[in-house]
C-alpha positions as CSV (number, residue, x, y, z in Angstrom):
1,X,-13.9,2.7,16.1
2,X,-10.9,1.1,13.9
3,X,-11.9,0.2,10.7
4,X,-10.1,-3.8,10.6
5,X,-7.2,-4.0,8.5
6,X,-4.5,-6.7,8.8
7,X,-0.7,-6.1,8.3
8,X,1.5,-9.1,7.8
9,X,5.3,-8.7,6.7
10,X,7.0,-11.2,5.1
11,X,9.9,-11.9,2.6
12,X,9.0,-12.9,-1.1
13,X,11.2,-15.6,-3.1
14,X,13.4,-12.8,-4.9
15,X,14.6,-12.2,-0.7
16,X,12.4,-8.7,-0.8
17,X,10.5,-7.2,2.2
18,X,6.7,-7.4,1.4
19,X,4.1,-6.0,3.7
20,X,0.6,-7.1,2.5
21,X,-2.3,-5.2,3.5
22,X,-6.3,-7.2,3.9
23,X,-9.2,-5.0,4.9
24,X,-9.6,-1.3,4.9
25,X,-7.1,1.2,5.2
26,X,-8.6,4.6,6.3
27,X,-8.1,8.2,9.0
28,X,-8.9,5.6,11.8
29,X,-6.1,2.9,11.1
30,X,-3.6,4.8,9.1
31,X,-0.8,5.5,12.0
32,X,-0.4,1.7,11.9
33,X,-0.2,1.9,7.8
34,X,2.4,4.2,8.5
35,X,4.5,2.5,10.9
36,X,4.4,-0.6,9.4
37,X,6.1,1.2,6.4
38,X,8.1,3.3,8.0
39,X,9.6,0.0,9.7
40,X,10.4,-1.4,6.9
41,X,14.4,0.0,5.6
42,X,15.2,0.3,2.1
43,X,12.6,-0.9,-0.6
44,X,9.4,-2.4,-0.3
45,X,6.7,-4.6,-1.7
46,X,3.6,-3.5,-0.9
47,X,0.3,-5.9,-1.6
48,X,-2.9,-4.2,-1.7
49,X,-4.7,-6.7,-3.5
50,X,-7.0,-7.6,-0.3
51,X,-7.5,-4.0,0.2
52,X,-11.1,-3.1,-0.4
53,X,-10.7,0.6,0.2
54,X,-8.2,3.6,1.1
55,X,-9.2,6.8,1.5
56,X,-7.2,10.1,1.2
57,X,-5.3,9.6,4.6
58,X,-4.2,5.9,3.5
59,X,-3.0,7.7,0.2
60,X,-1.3,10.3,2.1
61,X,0.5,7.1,3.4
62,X,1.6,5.8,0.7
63,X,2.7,9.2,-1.2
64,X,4.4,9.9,1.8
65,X,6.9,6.5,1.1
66,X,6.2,6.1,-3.0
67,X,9.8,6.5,-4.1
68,X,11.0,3.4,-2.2
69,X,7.7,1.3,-3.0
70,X,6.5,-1.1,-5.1
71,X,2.8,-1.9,-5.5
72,X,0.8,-4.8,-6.6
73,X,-3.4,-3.7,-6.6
74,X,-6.1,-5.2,-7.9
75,X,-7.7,-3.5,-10.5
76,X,-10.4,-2.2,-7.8
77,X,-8.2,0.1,-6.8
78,X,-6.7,1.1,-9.9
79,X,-8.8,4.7,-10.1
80,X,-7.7,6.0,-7.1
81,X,-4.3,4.9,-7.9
82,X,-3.7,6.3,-11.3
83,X,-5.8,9.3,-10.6
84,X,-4.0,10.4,-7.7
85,X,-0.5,10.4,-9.7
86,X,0.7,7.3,-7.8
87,X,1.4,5.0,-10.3
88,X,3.6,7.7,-12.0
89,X,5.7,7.7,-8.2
90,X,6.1,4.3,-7.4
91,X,5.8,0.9,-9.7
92,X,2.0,-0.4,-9.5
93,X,2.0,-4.3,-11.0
94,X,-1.7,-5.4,-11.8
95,X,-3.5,-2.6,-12.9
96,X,-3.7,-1.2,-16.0
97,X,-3.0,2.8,-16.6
């Protein structure tokens, strides 16, 4: 069973590509983590701060595309961020290290 999570792309007021993230992201919905950024060319926005949880897969993700992303979390997520060695990859607004 797929754990819900809902992708939405969009453009923020700066004209940047922002894909934000609600729900879970987990082994069971990551391909479409991954496709969604892997869609996206050049930089990206990506808004976690409806995301709940990510496990080690949806980190995968994410380290897999860190150099061209920029983060905004919650500071739920802010362990799992800083003690995987993301926020020293990519720029992580609203947490604090």
């Amino acid at each position: 069973m797929t754990t819900p999570l809902t992708l939405t792309r969009t453009t923020d007021q700066r004209g940047r590509s922002v894909l934000k993230a609600a729900g879970e992201i987990d082994l069971s919905n990551t391909a479409a983590f991954a496709a969604a950024l892997s869609d996206a060319e050049g930089s990206l926005v990506v808004d976690l701060t409806e995301v709940h949880y990510i496990d080690s897969a949806g980190m995968s993700v994410l380290f897999a595309h860190a150099e061209r992303l920029e983060l905004i979390a919650t500071p739920l997520l802010a362990p799992i961020l800083t003690m995987s060695g993301l926020t020293s990859m990519a720029k992580v607004h609203g947490i604090t290290k």
